[in-house]
GUGUMI-323576 format. One record per residue (C-alpha): residue number from 1; x, y, z. Coordinates in nm, 3 decimals. Each point is the difference from the previous one (the first is absolute). Layout:
# GUGUMI-323576
NUM / X / Y / Z .
...
//
This chain:
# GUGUMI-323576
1 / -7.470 / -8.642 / 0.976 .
2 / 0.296 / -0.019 / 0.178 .
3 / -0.119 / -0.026 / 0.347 .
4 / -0.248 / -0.268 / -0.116 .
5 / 0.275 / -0.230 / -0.136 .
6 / 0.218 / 0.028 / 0.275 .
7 / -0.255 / -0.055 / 0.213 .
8 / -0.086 / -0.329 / -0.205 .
9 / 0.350 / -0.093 / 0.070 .
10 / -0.012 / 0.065 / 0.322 .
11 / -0.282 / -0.205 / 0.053 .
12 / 0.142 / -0.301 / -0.203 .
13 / 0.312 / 0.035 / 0.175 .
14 / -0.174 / -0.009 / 0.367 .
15 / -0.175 / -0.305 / -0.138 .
16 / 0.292 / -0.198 / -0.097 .
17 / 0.159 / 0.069 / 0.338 .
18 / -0.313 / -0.086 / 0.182 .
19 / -0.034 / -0.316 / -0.200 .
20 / 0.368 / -0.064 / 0.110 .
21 / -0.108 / -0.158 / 0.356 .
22 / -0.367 / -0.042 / -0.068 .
23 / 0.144 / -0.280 / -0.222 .
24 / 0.265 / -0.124 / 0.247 .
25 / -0.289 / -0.020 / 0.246 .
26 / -0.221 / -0.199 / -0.230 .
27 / 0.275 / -0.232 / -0.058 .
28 / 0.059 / -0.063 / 0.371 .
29 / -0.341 / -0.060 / 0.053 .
30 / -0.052 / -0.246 / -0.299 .
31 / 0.320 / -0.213 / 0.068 .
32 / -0.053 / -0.345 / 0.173 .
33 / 0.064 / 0.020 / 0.358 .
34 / 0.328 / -0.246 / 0.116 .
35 / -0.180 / -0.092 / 0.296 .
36 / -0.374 / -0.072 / 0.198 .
37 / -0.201 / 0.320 / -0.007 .
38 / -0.367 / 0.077 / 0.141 .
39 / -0.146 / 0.257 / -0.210 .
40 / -0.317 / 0.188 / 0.173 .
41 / -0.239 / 0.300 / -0.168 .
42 / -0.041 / 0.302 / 0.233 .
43 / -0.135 / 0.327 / 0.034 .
44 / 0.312 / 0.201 / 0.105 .
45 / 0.315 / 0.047 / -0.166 .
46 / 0.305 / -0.034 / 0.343 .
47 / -0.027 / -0.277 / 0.250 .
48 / 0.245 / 0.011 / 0.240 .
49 / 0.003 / -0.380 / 0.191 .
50 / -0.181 / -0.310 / -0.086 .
51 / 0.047 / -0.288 / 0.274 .
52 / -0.102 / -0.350 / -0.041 .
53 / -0.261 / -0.150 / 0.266 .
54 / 0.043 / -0.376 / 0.010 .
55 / -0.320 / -0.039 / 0.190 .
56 / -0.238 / 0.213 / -0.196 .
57 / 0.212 / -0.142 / -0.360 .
58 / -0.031 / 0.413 / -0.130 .
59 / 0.267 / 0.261 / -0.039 .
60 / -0.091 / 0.316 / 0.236 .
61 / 0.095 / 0.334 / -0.161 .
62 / 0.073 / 0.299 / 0.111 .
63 / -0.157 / 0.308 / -0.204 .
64 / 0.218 / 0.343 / -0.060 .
65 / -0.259 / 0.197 / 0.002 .
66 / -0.132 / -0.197 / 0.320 .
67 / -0.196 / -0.286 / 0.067 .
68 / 0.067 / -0.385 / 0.007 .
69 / -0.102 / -0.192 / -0.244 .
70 / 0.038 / -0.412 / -0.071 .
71 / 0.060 / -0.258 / -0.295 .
72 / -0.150 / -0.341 / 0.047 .
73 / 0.194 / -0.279 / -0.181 .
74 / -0.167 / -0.297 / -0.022 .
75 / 0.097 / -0.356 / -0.058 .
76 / 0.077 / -0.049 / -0.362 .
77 / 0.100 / 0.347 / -0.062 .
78 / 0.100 / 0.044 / -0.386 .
79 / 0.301 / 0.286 / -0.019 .
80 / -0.146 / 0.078 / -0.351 .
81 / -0.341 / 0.182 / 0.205 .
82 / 0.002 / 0.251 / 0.204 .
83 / -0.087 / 0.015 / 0.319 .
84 / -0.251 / 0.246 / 0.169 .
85 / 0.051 / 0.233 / 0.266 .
86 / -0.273 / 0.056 / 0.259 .
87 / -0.027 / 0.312 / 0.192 .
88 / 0.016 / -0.056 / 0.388 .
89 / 0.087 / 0.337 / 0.181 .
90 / -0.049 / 0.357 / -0.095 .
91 / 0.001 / 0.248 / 0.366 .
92 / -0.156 / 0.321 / -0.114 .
93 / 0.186 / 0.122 / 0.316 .
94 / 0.323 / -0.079 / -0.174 .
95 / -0.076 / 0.132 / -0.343 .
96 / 0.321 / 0.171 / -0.099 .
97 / 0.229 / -0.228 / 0.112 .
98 / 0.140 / -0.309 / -0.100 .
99 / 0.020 / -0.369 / 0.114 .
100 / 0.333 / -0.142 / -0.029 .
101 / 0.204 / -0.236 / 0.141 .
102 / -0.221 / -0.279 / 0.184 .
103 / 0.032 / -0.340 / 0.200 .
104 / -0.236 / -0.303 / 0.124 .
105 / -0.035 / -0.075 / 0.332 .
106 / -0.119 / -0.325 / -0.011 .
107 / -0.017 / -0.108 / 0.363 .
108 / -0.237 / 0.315 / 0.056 .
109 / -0.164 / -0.015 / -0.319 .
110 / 0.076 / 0.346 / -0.164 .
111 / 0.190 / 0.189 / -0.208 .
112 / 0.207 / 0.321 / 0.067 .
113 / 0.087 / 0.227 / -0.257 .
114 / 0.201 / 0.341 / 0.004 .
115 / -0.201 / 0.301 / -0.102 .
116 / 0.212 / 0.316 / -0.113 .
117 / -0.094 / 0.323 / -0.165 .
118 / 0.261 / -0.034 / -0.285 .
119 / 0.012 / 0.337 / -0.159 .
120 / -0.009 / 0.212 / 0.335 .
121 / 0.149 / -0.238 / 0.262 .
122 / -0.206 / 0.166 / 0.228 .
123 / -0.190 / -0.304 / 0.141 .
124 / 0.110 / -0.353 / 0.085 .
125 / -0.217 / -0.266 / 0.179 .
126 / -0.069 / -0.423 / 0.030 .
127 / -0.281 / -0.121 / -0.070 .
128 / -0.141 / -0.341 / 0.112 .
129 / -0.270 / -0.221 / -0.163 .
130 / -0.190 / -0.308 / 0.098 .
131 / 0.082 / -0.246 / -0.311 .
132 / -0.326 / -0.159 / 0.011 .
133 / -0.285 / 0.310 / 0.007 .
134 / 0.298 / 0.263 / -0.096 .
135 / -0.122 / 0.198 / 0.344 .
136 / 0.247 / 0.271 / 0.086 .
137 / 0.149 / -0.141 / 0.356 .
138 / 0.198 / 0.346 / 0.036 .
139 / 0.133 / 0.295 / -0.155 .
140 / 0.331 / 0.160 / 0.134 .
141 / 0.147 / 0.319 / -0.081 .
142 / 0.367 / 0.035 / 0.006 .
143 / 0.033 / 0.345 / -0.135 .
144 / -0.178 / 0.281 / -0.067 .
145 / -0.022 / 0.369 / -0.156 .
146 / 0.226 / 0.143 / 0.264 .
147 / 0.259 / -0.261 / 0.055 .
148 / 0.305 / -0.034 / -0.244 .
149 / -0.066 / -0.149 / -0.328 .
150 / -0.051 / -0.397 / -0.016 .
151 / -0.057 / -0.296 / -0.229 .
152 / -0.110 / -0.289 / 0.127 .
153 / 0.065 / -0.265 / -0.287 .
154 / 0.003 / -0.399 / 0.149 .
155 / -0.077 / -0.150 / 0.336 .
156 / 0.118 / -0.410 / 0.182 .
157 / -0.179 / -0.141 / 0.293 .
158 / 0.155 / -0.164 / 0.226 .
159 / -0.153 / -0.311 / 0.207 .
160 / -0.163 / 0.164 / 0.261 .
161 / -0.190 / 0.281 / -0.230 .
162 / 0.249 / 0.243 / 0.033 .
163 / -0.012 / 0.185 / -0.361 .
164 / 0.360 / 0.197 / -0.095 .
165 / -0.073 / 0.285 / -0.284 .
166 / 0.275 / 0.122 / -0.203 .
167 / 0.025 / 0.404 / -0.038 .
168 / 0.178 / 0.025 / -0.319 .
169 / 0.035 / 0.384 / 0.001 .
170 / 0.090 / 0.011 / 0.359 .
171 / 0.233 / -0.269 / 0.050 .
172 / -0.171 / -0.195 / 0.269 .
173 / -0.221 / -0.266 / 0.083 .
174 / -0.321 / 0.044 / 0.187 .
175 / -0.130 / -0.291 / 0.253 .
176 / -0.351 / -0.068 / 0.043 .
177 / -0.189 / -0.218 / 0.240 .
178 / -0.219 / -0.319 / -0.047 .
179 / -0.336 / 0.254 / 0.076 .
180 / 0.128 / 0.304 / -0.203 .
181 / 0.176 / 0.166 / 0.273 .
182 / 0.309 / 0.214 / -0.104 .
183 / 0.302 / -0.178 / 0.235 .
184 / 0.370 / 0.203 / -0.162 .
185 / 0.175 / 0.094 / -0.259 .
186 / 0.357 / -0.143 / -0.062 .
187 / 0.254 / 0.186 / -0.153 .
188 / 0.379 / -0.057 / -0.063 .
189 / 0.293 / 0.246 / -0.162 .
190 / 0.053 / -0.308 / -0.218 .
191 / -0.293 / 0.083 / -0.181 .
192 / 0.085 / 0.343 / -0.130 .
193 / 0.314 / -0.063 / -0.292 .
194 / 0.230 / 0.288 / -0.008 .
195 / -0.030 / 0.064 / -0.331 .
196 / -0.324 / 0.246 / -0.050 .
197 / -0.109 / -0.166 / -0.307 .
198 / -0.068 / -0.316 / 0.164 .
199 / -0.258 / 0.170 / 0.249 .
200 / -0.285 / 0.052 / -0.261 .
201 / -0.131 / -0.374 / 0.053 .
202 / 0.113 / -0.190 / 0.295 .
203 / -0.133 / -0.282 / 0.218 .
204 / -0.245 / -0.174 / -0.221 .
205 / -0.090 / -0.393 / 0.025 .
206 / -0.030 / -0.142 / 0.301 .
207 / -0.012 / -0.406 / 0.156 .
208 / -0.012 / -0.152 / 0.289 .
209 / 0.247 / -0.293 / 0.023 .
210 / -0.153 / -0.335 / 0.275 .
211 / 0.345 / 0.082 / 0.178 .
212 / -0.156 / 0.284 / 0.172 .
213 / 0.143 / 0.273 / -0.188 .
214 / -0.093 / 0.273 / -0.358 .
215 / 0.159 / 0.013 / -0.263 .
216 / 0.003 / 0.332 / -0.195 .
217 / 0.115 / 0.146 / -0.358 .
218 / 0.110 / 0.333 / -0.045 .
219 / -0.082 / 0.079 / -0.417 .
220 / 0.221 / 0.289 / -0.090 .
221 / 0.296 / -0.124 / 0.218 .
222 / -0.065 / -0.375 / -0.047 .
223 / 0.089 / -0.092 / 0.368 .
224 / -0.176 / -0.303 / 0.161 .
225 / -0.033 / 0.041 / 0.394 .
226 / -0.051 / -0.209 / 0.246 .
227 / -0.158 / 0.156 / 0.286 .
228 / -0.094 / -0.215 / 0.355 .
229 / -0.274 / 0.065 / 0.131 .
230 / 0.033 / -0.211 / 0.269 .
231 / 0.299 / 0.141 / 0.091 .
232 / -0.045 / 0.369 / 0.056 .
233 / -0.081 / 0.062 / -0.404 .
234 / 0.364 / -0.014 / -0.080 .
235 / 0.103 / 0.050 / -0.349 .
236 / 0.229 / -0.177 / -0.202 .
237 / 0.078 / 0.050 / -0.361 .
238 / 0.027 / -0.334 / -0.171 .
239 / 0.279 / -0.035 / -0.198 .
240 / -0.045 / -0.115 / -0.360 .
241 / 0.237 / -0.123 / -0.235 .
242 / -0.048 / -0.125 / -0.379 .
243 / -0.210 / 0.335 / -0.137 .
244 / -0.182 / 0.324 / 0.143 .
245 / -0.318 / -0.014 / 0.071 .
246 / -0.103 / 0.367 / -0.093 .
247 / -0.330 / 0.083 / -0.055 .
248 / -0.130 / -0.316 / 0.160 .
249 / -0.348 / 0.056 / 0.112 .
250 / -0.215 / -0.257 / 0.138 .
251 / 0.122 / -0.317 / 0.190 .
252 / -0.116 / -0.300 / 0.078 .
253 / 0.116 / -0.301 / 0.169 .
254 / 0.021 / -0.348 / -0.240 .
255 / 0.197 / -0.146 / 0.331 .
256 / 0.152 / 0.086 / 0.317 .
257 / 0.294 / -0.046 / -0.227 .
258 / -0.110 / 0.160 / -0.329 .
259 / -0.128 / 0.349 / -0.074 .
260 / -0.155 / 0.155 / -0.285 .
261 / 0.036 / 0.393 / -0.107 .
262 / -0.255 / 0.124 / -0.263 .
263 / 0.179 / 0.256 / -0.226 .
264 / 0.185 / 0.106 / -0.360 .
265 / 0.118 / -0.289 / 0.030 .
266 / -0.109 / -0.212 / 0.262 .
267 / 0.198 / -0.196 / 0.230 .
268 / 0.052 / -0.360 / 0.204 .
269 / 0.199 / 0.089 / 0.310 .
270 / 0.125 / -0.312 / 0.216 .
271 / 0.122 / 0.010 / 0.324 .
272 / 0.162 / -0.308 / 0.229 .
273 / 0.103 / 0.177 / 0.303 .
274 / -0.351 / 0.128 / 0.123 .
275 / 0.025 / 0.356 / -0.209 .
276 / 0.322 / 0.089 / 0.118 .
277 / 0.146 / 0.010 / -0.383 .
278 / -0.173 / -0.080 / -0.292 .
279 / 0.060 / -0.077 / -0.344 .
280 / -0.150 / 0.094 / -0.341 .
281 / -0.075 / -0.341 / -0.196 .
282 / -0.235 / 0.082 / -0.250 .
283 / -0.193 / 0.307 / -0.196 .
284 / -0.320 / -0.002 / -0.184 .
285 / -0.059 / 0.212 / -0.245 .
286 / -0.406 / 0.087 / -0.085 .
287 / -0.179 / 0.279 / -0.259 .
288 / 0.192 / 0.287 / 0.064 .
289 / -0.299 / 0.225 / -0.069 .
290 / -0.168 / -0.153 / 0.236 .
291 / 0.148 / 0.103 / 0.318 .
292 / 0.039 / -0.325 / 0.240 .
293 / -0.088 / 0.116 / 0.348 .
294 / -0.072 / -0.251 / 0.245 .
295 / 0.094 / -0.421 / 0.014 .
296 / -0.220 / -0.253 / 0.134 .
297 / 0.010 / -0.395 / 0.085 .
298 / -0.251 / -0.252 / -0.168 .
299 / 0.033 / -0.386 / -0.023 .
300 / 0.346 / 0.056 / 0.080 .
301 / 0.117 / 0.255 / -0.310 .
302 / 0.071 / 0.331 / 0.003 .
303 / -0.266 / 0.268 / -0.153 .
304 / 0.076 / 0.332 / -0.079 .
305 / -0.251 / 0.288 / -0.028 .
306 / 0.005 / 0.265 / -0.225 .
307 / -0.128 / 0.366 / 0.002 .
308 / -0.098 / 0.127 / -0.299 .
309 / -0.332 / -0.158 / -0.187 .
310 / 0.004 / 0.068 / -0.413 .
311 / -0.347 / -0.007 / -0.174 .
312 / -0.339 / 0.163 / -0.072 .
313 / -0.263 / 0.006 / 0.147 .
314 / 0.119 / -0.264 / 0.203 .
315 / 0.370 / 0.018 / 0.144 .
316 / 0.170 / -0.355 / -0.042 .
317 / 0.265 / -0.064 / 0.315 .
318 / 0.237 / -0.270 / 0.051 .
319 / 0.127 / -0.227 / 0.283 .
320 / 0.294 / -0.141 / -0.162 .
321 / 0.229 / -0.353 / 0.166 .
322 / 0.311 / 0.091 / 0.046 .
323 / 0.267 / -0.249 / -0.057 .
324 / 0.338 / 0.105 / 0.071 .
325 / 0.342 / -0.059 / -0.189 .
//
């Protein structure tokens, strides 16, 4: 008899605390949103990067547990219904591996995403696809079973089809060429911190900047480099004043002048000396629970994408506007 009540107790009392969050969560999810969001049923729960394509008017996603995927939004869109996502790429000779960071290369009409095996970083590897038939142009392998462990998390272009791959587990950045063919790897001490604890997640989100140069976040340390790669890849850490920019993720470009960094919160970074110093003049905070990821550009305004999808049988994900303060 005793067992059996204490076990009832202990069964109420799990409850209770489960109930705890499961309530907080409900209550996130339920409140109003401050700002523009597109909502959009899915079939998986974590995508990483969604990036708005002007010319095709659709949100291209990126699928954790691989694959590409886009949203369509037509003309007229209501906020209050969802959008739908439509399946695009699933590589059975990927399976395993996820699709993460990605970019449009609109001159060449394709998109390249970063493909990582997140659990074992025992593969990395780009991936290019034709936008229009979603044909796999090429498939480059960066790292493999016997090389040191890698994560390759977000990729830039630059204007002559050069793709740049961050390694966030080995603290570089992999260059690609225009067909697919492996060119370098670029490396700096100023992209290893000294303290240890900063080393778990480093070079992450990645731009390039129409000045002929990337631009580069490290998340645990919160560094923003500069690095020229039209002048021997020399690195530069950019020096920002007016907040930290830890565990900034994805970047992207609003300006030459204006950049913004997708995180816990997320961030408006200004610069008027060409990305020598920087400045902090705005933060965004989304759902928490949601996990913002990755920013992209439409009409102008700045969209945030977040991870985690909540629902069943159908996960319900969010692409949120961020307006800064």
């Amino acid at each position: 008899m005793a067992l059996s009540i204490c076990s009832k107790k202990f069964l109420l009392v799990l409850f209770l605390i489960s109930a705890i969050p499961l309530a907080f969560l409900i209550s996130l999810e339920t409140a109003k949103p401050a700002t523009h969001v597109y909502q959009y049923h899915s079939t998986g729960w974590f995508r990483e990067c969604a990036k708005w394509d002007d010319l095709g008017r659709r949100f291209i996603v990126s699928f954790f547990e691989g694959g590409l995927g886009e949203i369509p939004v037509p003309d007229g869109h209501s906020p209050a219904i969802p959008l739908e996502e439509v399946p695009l790429v699933r590589d059975s000779d990927l399976a395993g591996n996820s699709s993460l960071g990605l970019v449009i290369d609109r001159p060449r009409n394709r998109l390249l995403v970063a493909i990582a095996d997140v659990f074992g970083n025992r593969f990395s590897a780009l991936a290019a696809y034709d936008l229009s038939t979603w044909q796999r142009l090429f498939l480059t392998q960066l790292s493999g079973s016997g090389d040191d462990k890698s994560f390759a998390d977000d990729v830039a272009v630059d204007p002559e089809g050069n793709a740049y791959v961050t390694d966030t587990r080995g603290s570089k950045i992999w260059k690609v060429g225009r067909k697919g063919e492996f060119i370098s790897t670029i490396t700096s001490p100023l992209f290893t911190p000294k303290e240890w604890y900063k080393t778990f997640v480093t070079l992450n989100g990645i731009v390039y900047h129409p000045n002929g140069y990337l631009i580069v976040i490290h998340t645990f340390s919160g560094n923003l480099f500069k690095v020229e790669i039209q002048q021997g890849d020399q690195v530069k850490v950019i020096r920002v004043a007016g907040g930290s920019l830890t565990f900034g993720d994805g970047i992207e470009l609003l300006s030459p002048t204006k950049l913004a960094v997708a995180g816990n919160p997320s961030r408006l970074v200004e610069s008027s000396d060409d990305w020598e110093t920087a400045s902090v003049m705005g933060k965004f905070r989304g759902p928490m629970h949601r996990l913002t990821t990755a920013a992209t550009v439409k009409d102008g305004k700045v969209y945030l994408n977040h991870m985690v999808g909540l629902g069943y049988p159908r996960r319900k994900h969010a692409i949120i506007e961020a307006v800064f303060s």
